[in-house]
C-alpha positions in Angstrom: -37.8 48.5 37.3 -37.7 52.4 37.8 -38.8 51.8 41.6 -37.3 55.9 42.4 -39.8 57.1 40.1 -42.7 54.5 41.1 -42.3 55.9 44.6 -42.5 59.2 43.8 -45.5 59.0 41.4 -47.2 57.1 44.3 -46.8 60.5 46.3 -47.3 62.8 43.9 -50.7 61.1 42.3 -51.8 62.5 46.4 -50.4 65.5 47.1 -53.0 66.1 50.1 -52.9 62.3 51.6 -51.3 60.7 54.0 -49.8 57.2 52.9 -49.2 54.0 55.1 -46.2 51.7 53.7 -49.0 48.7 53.1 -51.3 51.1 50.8 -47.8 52.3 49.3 -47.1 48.5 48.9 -50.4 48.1 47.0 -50.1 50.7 45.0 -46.5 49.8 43.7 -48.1 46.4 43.1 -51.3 47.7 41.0 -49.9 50.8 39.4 -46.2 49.7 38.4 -46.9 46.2 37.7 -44.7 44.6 40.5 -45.6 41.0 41.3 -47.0 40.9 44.4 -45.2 37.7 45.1 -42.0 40.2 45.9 -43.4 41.5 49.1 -44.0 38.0 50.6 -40.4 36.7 49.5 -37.6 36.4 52.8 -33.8 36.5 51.5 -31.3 36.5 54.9 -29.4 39.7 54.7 -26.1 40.7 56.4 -23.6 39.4 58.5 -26.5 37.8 60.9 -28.5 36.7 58.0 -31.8 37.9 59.5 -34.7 36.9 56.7 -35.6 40.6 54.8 -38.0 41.1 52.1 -35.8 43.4 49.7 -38.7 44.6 47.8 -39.6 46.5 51.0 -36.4 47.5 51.8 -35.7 49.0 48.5 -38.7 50.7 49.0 -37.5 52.1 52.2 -34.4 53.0 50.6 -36.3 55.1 48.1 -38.1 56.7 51.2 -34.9 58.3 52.7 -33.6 59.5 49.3 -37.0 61.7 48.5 -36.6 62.6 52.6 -33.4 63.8 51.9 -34.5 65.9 49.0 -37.5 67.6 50.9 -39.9 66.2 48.9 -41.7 63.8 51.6 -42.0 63.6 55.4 -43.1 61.1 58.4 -46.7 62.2 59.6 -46.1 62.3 63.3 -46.6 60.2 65.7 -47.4 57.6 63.2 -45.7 54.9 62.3 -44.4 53.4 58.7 -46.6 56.7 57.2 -46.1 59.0 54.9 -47.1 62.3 53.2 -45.7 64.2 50.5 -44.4 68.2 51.3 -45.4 71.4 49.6 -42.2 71.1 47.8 -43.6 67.6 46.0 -46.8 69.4 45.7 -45.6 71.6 42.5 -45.4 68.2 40.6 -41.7 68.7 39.2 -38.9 67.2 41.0 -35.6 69.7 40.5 -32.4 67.6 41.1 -30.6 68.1 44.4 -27.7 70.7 44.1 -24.3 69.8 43.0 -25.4 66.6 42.0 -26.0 64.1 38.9 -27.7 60.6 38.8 -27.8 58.3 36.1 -31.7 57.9 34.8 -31.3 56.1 31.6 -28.7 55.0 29.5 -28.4 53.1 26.2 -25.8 51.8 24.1 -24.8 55.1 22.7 -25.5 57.0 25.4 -26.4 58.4 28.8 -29.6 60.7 30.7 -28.5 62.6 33.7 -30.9 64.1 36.1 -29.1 67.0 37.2 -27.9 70.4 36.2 -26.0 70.9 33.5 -23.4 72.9 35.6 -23.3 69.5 37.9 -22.7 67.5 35.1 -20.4 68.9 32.9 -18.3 70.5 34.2 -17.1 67.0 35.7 -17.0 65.6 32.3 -13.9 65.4 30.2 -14.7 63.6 27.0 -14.1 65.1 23.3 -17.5 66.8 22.6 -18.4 67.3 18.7 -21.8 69.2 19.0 -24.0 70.8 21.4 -27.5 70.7 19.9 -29.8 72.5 22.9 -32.7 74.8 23.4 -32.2 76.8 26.5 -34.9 77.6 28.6 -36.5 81.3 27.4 -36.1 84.2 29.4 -40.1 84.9 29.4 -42.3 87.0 31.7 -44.3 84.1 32.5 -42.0 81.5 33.2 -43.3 77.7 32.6 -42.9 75.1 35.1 -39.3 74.8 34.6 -38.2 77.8 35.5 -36.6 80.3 33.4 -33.9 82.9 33.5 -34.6 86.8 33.5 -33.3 88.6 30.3 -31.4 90.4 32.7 -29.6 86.9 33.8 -29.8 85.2 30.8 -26.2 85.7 29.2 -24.5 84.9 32.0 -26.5 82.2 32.7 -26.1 80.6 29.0 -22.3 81.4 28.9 -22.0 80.0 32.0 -23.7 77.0 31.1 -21.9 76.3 27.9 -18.4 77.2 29.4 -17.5 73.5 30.5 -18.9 72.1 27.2 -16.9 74.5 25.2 -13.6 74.0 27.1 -14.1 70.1 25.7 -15.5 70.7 21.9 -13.1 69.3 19.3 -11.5 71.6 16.9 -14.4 72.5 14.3 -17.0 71.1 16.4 -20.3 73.0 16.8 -22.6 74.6 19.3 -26.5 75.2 18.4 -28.6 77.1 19.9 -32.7 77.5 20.0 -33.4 80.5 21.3 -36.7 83.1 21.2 -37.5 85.8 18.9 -40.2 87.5 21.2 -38.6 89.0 23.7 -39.6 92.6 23.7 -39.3 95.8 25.9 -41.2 95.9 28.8 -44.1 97.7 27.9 -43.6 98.1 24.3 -43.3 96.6 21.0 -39.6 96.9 20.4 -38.1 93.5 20.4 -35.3 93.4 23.1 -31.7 93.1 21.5 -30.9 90.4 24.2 -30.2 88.0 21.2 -27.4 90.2 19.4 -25.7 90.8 23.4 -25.5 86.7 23.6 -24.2 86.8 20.3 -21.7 88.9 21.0 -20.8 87.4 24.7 -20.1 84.0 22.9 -17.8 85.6 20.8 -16.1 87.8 23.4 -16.1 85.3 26.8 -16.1 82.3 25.0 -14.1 82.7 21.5 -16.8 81.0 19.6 -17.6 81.9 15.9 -21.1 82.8 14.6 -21.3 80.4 11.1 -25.0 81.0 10.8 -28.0 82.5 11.4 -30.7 79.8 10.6 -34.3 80.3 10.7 -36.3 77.7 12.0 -40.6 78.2 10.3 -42.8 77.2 12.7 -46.0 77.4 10.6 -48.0 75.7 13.0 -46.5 78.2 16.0 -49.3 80.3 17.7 -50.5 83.9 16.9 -48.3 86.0 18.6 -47.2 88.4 19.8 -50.4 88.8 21.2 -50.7 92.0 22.4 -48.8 93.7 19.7 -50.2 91.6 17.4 -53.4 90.7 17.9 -54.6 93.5 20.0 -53.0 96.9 19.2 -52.2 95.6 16.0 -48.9 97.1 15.6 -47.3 93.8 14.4 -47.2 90.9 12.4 -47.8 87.4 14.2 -44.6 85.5 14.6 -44.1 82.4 12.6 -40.2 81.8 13.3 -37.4 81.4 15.7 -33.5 81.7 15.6 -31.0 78.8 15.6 -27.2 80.1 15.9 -24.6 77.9 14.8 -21.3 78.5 16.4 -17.7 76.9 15.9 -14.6 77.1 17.4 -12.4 76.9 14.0 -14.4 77.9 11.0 -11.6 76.3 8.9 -11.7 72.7 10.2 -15.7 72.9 10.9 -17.6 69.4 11.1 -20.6 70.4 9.2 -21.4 68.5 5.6 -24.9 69.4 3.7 -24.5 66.4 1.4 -25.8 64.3 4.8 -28.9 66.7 4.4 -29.7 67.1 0.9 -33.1 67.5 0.2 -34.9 65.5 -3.1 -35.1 67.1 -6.5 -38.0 69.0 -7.7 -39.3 67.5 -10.3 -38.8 70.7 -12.3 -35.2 70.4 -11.7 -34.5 67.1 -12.3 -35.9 67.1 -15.9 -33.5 70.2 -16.6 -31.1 67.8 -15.5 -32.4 64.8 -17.9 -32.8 67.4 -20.6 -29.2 68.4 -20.2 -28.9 71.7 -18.3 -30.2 74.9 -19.8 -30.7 75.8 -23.3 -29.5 79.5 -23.3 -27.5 82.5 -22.0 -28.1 84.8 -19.6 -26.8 87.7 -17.4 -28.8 88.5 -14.7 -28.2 91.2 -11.7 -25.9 93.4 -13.3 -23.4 90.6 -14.3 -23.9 89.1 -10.7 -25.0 85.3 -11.9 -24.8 84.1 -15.5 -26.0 81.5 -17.1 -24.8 79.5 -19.8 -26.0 76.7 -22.1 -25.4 73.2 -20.5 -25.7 75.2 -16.7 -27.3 72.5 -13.9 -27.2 69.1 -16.4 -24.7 67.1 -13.8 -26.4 64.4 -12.1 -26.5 65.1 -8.2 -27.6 63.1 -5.0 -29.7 66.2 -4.2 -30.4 70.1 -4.0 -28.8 71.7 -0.9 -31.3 72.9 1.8 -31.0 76.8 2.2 -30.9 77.8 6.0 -34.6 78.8 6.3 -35.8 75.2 8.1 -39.7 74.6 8.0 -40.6 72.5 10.3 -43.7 71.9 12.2 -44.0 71.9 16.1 -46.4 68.9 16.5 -44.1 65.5 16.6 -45.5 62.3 16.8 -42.2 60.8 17.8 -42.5 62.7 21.2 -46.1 60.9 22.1 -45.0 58.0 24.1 -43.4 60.3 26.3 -46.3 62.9 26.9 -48.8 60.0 27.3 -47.0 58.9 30.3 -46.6 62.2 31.4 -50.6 62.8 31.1 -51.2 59.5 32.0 -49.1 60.0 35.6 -51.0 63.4 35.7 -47.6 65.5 35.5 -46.9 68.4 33.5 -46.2 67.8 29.9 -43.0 69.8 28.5 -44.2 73.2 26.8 -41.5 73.8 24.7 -40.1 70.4 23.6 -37.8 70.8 20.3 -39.3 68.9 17.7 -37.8 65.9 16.2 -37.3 66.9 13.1 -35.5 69.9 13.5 -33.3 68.0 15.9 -32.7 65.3 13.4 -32.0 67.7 10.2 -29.1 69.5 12.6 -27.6 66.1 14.0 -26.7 65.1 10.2 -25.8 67.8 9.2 -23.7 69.1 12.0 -22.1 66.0 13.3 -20.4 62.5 12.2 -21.7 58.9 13.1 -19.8 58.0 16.3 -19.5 61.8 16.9 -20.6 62.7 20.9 -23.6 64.9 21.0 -24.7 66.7 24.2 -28.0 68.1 25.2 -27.5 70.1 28.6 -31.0 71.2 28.6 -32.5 68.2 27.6 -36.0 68.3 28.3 -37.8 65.2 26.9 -34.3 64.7 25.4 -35.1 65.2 21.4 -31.5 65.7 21.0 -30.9 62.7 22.6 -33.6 60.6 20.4 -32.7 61.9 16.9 -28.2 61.4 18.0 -29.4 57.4 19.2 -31.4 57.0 15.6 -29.1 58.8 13.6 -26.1 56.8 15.4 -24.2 59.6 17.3 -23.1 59.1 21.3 -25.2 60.9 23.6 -25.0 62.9 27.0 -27.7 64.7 28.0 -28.5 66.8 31.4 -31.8 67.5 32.7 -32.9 69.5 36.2 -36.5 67.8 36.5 -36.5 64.2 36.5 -40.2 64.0 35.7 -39.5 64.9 32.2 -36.7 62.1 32.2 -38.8 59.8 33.6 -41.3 60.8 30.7 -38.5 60.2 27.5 -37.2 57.3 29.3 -40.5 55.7 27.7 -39.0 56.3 24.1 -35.9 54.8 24.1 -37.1 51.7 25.5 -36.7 49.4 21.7 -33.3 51.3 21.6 -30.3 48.5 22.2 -29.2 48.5 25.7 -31.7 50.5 27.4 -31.6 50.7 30.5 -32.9 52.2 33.6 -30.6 53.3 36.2 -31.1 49.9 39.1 -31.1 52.6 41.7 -33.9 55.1 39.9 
C-alpha cells in the first residue's frame, strides 16, 4: 500500500483541521481501503519484544517524515494531534532538497520523486534518449513552478548537463518547449528559443538534427491579447520539438519504426506500377520518370510536422485520482501520442529512456508500452502519486514499501 501518500491525502483533503491519530486511523481505514483488522493486530517488536501494532507505527513513521518536510505539525498541548502547515496548504508536495525517493517502479523501469538535479546527476547508466517537456518560462507560472526567461537557459542546460555527460554515442535529447513567449509588452515573440538553441550547442556540444513541429489543433486561441484582442496576430496552433544528438553520424533514430499507412491514392500507383510519364518539375530540381514510386513499401515516411491532439485518454486514470483526491490536475501533460511517435522513432527496444521533468510521466508510459527502460524524475509527488495509477497492469509494478 502507498501508506506516504494515504497520510498525506488525509491532511491535505483538511487543510484548516486539526486531526487526532484515531480519526486519522478511520480515515486510512475508509478512504484507502485498509482492513480495519490491522489496527487491532499486536506483533512483539524489538529486543524486549513489547506487543506493537505496526499499522500504527508505520503510520507514525509517516508522521515524522511529513514533520520533517514542513508539511505538518503537533497542535500544542495536545496529544497524538495533528494539523497540516501553510506549506501543505498549497496542495503540491515539492520533494525535500538534495534528495530522491523511489515512488514506483516496474519491470522496465523506475519514478523518482525528486529533482532532476538530485537524481541524475547521481546516476551513471548509458542513457539513449531524453524525451522531456520542460516546464515554460511563462508570466503566469502554474502550480509547478516555472523558470523566468531570464533563468531559463541556465536552468535547462543545467538540468540536462548530467544526462548528457551519460548519452551513448548517437543517442538523442528532445525537447518540448513554447512558441509564445513574447516581449514584455509587445507582440514580438522573444528569441529565447534560438539563445537555448545555441547554448546546447556551445556549453553542451549537442547537435540540432531537427526542428519538428508538433500541431496542436485542439490547442486554445492564443495568443490572446495579440490575437484575440488587438488583433495583430494569428492564434497559435503549434509548438517546437528540437531534436539534438551528440554524433549525427552514428544517430539512433530509424523512421521505418514510424512509418505511417499508405494513402490509398498511393498505394494504387503502386499496384498500377509507378507512374506512367515524364516529368521535370522546379527547374530540373525533381524529375519523374515512367515506372517512379511502383516498389512495394511497409509505409510512407512521416514528414516532421506531427499532428497530434492534446486531449489523451490514456492519461484519465491518472487525472481521475487526481480530481477524485481534490489535487491539482497537471496543466500541461505531454500527450501520449506524441510521446509514443518519438520513443519509436528515436530509440531501440531495450534502449534507457529518461524523463527528468516527468510530470504524469507520459514518457514513462509510452517507453513501458513500447518496451524501452525507464527513469523518470519528478519535484511534486502528487503528480507521481497520480500516474502511479496507470502503470498498475504493467508487470512488476510496484509501489515503493516506504511511500
Amino acid at each position: 500500500m502507498n501508506l506516504f501518500s494515504a497520510v498525506l491525502a488525509s491532511y491535505e483533503r483538511r487543510p484548516a483541521d486539526e486531526l487526532s491519530n484515531d480519526a486519522l486511523y478511520e480515515d486510512l481505514i475508509r478512504g484507502a481501503g485498509m482492513p480495519a483488522a490491522d489496527w487491532r493486530v499486536l506483533m512483539p517488536v524489538g529486543k524486549s519484544a513489547q506487543p506493537r501494532n505496526l499499522a500504527r507505527r508505520a503510520v507514525r513513521w509517516h508522521q515524522q517524515t511529513l514533520k520533517r518536510m514542513g508539511l505538518i505539525e503537533r497542535v500544542p498541548h495536545k496529544r497524538g494531534v495533528w494539523r497540516a502547515t501553510m506549506q501543505c496548504k498549497k496542495e503540491l508536495t515539492p520533494a525535500p532538497p538534495q534528495t530522491f525517493l523511489v515512488s514506483f517502479s516496474t519491470d522496465l523501469g523506475v519514478a523518482l520523486w525528486g529533482s532532476c538535479s538530485s537524481v541524475f546527476s547521481r546516476i551513471d547508466e548509458p542513457i539513449h534518449l531524453c524525451l522531456t517537456s520542460p516546464p515554460y518560462c511563462l508570466s503566469r507560472p502554474r502550480y509547478y513552478g516555472n523558470p523566468s526567461e531570464q533563468d531559463y537557459v541556465d536552468f535547462v542546460c543545467e538540468s540536462l548537463e548530467p544526462i548528457v555527460r551519460n548519452l551513448v554515442a548517437g543517442g538523442s535529447i528532445c525537447l518540448n518547449i513554447s512558441n509564445d513567449i513574447f516581449e514584455k509588452g509587445l507582440p514580438a515573440r522573444s528569441l529565447y528559443r534560438e539563445r537555448l538553441v545555441l547554448a546546447l550547442n556551445d556549453r553542451l556540444g549537442l547537435r540540432l538534427m531537427d526542428q519538428m513541429v508538433w500541431e496542436n489543433r485542439s490547442k486554445a486561441p492564443g495568443p490572446i491579447q495579440w490575437a484575440s484582442k488587438k488583433r495583430f496576430l494569428l492564434n497559435t496552433g503549434w509548438e517546437p520539438v528540437y531534436w539534438f544528438t551528440n554524433d549525427p553520424a552514428r544517430v539512433r533514430s530509424d523512421n521505418r519504426r514510424v512509418l505511417k499507412p499508405h494513402s490509398p491514392r498511393h498505394q494504387r500507383l503502386i499496384d498500377q506500377g509507378g507512374e506512367r510519364r515524364d516529368a521535370i518539375f522546379a527547374d530540373g530540381a525533381n524529375r519523374i520518370k515512367t515506372g517512379s514510386f511502383s516498389n512495394p513499401t511497409a509505409g510512407s515516411i512521416p514528414k516532421n510536422v506531427l499532428s497530434f491532439g492534446h486531449r489523451c485518454a490514456q492519461q484519465t486514470p491518472a487525472r481521475n485520482a487526481l480530481r477524485s483526491a481534490g489535487l491539482p490536475v497537471h496543466g500541461a501533460a505531454m500527450p501520449f501520442a506524441l510521446a509514443d511517435f518519438l520513443v519509436k522513432f528515436l530509440s531501440e527496444p531495450g534502449d534507457l529512456v529518461v524523463d527528468p521533468f516527468a510530470g504524469i510521466c507520459t514518457t514513462a508510459d509510452a517507453s513501458e508500452r513500447n518496451g524501452r527502460r525507464w527513469i523518470a524524475s519528478e519535484i511534486m509527488f502528487e503528480y507521481l502519486w497520480g500516474a502511479s495509477h496507470w502503470f498498475e497492469p504493467a508487470t512488476g509494478f510496484m509501489m515503493d514499501a516506504t511511500l
